[in-house]
C-alpha positions as CSV (number, residue, x, y, z in Angstrom):
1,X,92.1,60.8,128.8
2,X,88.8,61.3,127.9
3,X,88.5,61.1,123.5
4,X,87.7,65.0,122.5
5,X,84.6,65.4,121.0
6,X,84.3,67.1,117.5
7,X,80.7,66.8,116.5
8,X,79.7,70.0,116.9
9,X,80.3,72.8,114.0
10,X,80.2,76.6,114.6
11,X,77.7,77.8,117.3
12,X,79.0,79.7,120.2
13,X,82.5,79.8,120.9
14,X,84.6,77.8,123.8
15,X,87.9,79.2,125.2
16,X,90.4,78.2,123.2
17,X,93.5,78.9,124.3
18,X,95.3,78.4,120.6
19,X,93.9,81.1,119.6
20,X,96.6,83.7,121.5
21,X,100.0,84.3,119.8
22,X,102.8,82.1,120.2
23,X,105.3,84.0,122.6
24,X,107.9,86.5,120.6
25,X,105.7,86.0,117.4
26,X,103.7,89.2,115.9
27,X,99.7,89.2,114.8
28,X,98.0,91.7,112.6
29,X,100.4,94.9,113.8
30,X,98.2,97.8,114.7
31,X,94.6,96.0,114.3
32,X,93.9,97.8,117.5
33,X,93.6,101.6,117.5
34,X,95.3,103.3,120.0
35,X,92.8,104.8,121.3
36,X,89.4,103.4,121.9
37,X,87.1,102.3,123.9
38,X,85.6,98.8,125.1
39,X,82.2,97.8,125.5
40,X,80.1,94.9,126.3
41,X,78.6,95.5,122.9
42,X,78.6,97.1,119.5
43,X,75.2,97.9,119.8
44,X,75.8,99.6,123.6
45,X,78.5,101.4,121.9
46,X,76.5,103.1,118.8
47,X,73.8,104.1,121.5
48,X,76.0,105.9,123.6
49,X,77.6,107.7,120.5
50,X,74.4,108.5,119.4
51,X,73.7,110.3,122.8
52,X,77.0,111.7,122.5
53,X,75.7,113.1,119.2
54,X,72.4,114.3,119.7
55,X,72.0,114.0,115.9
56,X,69.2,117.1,115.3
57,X,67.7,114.4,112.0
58,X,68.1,110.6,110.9
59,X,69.8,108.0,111.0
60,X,70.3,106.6,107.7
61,X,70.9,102.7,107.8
62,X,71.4,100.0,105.5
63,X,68.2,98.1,104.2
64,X,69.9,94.6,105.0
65,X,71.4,95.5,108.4
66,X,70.4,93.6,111.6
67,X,67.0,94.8,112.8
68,X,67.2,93.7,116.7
69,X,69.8,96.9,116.4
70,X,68.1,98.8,114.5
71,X,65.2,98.7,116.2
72,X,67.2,99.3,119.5
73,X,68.6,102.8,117.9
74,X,64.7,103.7,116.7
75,X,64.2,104.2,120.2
76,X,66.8,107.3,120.4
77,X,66.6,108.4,116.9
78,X,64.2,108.1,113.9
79,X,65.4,105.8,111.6
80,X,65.7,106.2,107.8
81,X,66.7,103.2,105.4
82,X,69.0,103.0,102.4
83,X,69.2,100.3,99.5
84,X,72.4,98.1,100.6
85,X,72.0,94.5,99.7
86,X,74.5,91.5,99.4
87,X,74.7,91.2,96.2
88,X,77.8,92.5,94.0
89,X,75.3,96.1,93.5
90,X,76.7,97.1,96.9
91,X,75.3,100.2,98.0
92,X,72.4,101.8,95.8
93,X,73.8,105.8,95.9
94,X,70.4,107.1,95.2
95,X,68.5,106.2,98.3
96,X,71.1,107.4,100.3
97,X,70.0,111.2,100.4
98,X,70.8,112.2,104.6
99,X,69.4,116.1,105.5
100,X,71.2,119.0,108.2
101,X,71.7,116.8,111.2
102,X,71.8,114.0,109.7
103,X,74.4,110.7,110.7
104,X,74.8,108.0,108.3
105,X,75.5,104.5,109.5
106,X,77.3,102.1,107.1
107,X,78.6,98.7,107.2
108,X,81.4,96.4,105.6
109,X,78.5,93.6,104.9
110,X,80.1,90.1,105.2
111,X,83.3,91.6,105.0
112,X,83.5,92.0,101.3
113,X,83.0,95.1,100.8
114,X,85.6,97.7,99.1
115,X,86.2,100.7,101.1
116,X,86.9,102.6,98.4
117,X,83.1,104.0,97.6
118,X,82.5,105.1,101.1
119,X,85.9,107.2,101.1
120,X,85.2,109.1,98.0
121,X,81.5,109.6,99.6
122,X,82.6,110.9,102.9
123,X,84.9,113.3,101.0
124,X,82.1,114.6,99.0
125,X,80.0,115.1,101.9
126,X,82.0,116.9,104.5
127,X,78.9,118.2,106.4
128,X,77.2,114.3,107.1
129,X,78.8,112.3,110.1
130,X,79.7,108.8,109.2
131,X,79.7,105.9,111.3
132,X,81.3,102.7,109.6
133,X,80.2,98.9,111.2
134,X,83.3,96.8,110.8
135,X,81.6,93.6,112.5
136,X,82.5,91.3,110.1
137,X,85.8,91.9,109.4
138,X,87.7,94.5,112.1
139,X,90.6,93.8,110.5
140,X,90.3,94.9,107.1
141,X,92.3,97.5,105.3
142,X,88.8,99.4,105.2
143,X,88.6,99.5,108.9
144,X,92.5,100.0,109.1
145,X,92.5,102.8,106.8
146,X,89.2,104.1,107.3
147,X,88.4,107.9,107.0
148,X,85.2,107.9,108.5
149,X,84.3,110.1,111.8
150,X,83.5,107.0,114.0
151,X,84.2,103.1,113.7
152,X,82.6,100.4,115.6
153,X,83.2,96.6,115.5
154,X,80.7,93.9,117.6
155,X,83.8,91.2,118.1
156,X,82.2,88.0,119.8
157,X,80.6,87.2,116.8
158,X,84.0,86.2,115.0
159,X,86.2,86.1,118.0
160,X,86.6,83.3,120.9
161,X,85.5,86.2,123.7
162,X,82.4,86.1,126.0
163,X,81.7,90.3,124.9
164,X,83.3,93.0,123.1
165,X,82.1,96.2,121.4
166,X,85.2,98.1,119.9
167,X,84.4,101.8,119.2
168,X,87.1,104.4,117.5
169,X,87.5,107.4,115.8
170,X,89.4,107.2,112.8
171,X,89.8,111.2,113.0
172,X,91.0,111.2,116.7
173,X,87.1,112.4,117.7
174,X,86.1,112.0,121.1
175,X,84.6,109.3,122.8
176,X,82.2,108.0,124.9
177,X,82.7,105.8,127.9
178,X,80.8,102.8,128.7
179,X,78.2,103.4,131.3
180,X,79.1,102.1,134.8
181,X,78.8,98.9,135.5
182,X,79.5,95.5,134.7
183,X,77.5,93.4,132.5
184,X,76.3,89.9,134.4
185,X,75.8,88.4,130.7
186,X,79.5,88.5,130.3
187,X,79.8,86.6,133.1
188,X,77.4,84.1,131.9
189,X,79.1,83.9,128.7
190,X,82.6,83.4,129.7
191,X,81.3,80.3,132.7
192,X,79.7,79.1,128.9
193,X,82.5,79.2,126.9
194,X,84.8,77.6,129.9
195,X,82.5,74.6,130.2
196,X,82.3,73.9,126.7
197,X,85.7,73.9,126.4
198,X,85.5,70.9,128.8
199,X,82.4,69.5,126.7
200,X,84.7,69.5,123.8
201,X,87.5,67.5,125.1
202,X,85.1,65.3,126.7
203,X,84.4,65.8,130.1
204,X,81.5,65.0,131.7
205,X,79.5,68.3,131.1
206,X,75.8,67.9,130.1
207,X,75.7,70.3,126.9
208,X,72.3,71.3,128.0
209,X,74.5,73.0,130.6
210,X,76.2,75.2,128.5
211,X,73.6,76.3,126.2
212,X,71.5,77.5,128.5
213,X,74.0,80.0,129.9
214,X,75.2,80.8,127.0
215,X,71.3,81.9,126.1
216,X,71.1,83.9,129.6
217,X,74.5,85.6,128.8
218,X,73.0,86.4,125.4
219,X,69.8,87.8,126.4
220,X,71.0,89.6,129.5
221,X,74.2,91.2,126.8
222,X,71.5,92.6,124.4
223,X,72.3,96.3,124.0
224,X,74.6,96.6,126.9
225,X,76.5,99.4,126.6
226,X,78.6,98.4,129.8
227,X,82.6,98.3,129.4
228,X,84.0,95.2,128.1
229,X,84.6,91.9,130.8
230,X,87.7,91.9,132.2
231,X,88.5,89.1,130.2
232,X,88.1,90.5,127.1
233,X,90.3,93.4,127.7
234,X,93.0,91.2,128.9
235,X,92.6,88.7,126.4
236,X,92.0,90.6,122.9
237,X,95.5,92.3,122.8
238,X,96.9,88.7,123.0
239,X,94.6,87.2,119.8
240,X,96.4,85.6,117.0
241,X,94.1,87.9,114.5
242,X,96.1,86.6,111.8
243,X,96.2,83.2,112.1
244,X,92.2,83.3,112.9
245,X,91.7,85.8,110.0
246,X,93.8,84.1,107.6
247,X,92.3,80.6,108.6
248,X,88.6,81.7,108.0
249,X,89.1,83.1,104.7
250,X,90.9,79.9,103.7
251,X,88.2,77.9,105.0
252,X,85.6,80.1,103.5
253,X,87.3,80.0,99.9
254,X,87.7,75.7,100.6
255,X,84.2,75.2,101.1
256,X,82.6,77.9,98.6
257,X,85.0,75.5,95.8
258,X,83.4,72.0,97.5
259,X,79.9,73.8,97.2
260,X,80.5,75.0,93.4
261,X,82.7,71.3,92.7
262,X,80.0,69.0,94.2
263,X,76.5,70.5,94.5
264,X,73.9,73.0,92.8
265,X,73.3,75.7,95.6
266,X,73.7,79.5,94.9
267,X,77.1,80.9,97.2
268,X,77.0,84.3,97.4
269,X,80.9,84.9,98.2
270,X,83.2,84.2,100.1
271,X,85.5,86.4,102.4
272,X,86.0,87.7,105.7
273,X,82.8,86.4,107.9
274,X,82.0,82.8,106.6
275,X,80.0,82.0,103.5
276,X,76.5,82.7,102.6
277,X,73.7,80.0,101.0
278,X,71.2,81.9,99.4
279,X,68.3,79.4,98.9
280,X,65.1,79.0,96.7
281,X,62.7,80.0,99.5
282,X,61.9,80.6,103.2
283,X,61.0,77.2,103.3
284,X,63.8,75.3,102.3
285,X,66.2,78.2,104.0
286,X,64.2,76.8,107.6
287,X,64.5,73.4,106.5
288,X,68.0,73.6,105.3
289,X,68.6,75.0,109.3
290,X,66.9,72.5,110.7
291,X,68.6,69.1,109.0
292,X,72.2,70.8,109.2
293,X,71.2,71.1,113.0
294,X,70.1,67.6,113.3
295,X,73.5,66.8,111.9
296,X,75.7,69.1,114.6
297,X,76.0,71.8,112.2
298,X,74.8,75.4,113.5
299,X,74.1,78.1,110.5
300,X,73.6,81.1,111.8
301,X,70.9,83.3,109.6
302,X,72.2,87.0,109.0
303,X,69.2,88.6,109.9
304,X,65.5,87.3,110.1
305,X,63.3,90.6,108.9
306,X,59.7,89.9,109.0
307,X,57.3,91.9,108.0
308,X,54.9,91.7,110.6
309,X,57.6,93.5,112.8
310,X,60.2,96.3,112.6
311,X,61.8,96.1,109.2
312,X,63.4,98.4,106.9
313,X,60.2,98.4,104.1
314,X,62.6,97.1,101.4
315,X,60.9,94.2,100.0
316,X,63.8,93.2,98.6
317,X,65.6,92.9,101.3
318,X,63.7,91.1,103.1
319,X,63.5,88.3,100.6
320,X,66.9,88.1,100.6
321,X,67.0,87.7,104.6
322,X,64.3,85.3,104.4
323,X,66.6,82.5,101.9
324,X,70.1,83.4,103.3
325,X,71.7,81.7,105.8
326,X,75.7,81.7,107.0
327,X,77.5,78.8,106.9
328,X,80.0,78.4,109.9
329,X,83.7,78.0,108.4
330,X,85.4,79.7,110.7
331,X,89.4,79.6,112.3
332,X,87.6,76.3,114.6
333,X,86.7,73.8,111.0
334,X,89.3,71.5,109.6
335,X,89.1,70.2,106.0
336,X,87.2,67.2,107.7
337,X,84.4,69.7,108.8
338,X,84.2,71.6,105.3
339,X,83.9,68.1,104.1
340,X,81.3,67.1,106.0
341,X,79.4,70.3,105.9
342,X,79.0,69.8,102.1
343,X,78.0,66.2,102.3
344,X,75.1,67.6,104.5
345,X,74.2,70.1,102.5
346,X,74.0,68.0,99.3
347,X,71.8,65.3,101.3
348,X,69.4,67.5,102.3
349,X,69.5,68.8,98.2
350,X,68.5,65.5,97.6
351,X,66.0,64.8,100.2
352,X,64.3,68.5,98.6
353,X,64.6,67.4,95.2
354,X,62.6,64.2,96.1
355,X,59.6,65.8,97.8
356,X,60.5,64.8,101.2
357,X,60.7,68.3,102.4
């Protein structure tokens, strides 16, 4: 039997059949709303509830939000951008000031944020349709217990599926339907996650292999607003969302502790969807991605806003995006791979510190 190979940390997922409940045990009971809908993407899924809406105004949207979506949803509906950044100030009320026909489109950032705000908000302001993003963490009380009109949660960012854009109504609202159609990037995905799988346990699959579908899948899932793969439907009723949920947040609290214990860097948190580095410039954020890469470590940067492009025109924000990146503790690391992450980390402190970079 080949020896399985554990070099890699975070990047895309591989099929992981540990992930589905034991047989005759529970998961999270009633993470899934009974009625919904399932497509390819969160992002397909806004845009086809935005055409549902026909919102007569704006679309109000975070100021740290990702702007390959927002830019996507400029193209139905003019965009305007509140103060949300993530920091501990949460969302900055003042900026948020949404007209007649306006929809308002809010987020649980990093999935540690408290609900509680945007429920008294909503109540105040009957008239304004709310739309909560529950991407990084579908399973919170927030997004269990939400009040808002519509819900939406992007799920093969922090689940082992090849697609998945979850869209409900907390207030029983109608919805739409994915567009006909299946999406090929799914396909793509799934052949990807299937052969890394094989990868992992040591097979002979050139990892070149994988990537490269995995970047077509990607590319050709942007936006989708397809239904779900058949896979994904099948497959996300079965998930153990406990075990995964409760292993990431462990992880995430381990490693923000080896961080604070053994190093000098700034964490911003810990919670739901990984851990953040916020670093002391662009500079050493790129060159902290690149030597964690070099050492089979893949940091994920939550979300690149330049301002040569489309960006939201908060300066602040954009800083912020330009020193931040994720680190990858997910349900896959053992206390081995926190270990190691920090050891990495601190070396490339050192190599900083000492002018090589």
């Amino acid at each position: 039997m080949p020896a399985e190979r554990t070099s890699e940390i975070g990047s895309e997922f591989h099929w992981d059949p540990a992930a589905l409940l034991e047989s005759g045990r529970g998961g999270l009971p009633g993470w899934l709303p009974e009625r919904r809908e399932l497509f390819a993407t969160g992002c397909g899924a806004l845009s086809e509830l935005l055409r549902r809406l026909a919102p007569a105004g704006r679309l109000h949207v975070p100021s740290y939000f990702c702007m390959g979506v927002a830019e996507h949803l400029s193209r139905q509906v003019p965009v305007a951008w509140y103060r949300h950044l993530p920091d501990t100030g949460g969302v900055r009320w003042g900026t948020l000031r949404p007209g007649p026909g306006d929809v308002v489109l809010t987020q649980n950032l990093f999935g540690r944020e408290d609900g509680a705000p945007w429920t008294a908000w909503i109540t105040e302001h009957p008239g304004v349709t709310v739309i909560e993003d529950h991407s990084h963490d579908p399973f919170s009380d927030w997004a269990r217990d939400s009040v808002a009109h519509y819900a939406v949660a992007s799920l093969r960012k922090t689940l082992p599926l090849p697609d998945g854009g979850l869209l409900w109504s907390p207030r029983g609202l109608e919805l739409p339907r994915p567009v006909d159609g299946g999406s090929a990037g799914a396909d793509l995905k799934l052949a990807a996650m299937l052969l890394k799988a094989a990868w992992r346990d040591g097979q002979p699959v050139p990892k070149d292999h994988f990537r490269t579908l995995q970047q077509q899948g990607e590319h050709q899932l942007l936006g989708s607003a397809a239904a779900a793969h058949a896979v994904t439907a099948a497959v996300l009723p079965l998930l153990d969302i406990s075990a995964v949920r409760q292993a990431s947040a462990r992880n995430s609290t381990q490693l923000g502790a080896l961080l604070a214990s053994r190093t000098k860097w700034e964490v911003l948190g810990s919670g739901g969807f990984r851990l953040q580095l916020l670093c002391s410039s662009a500079a050493s954020r790129d060159g902290l991605l690149a030597h964690l890469a070099q050492h089979g470590i893949y940091a994920p940067v939550h979300w690149r806003q330049g301002r040569s492009g489309f960006w939201s025109g908060d300066a602040e924000a954009a800083d912020l995006a330009g020193r931040m990146l994720t680190l990858p503790a997910d349900h896959r690391c053992g206390p081995g791979d926190l270990l190691r992450m920090v050891e990495t980390i601190d070396g490339f402190a050192r190599m900083d510190l000492s002018g090589v970079l």
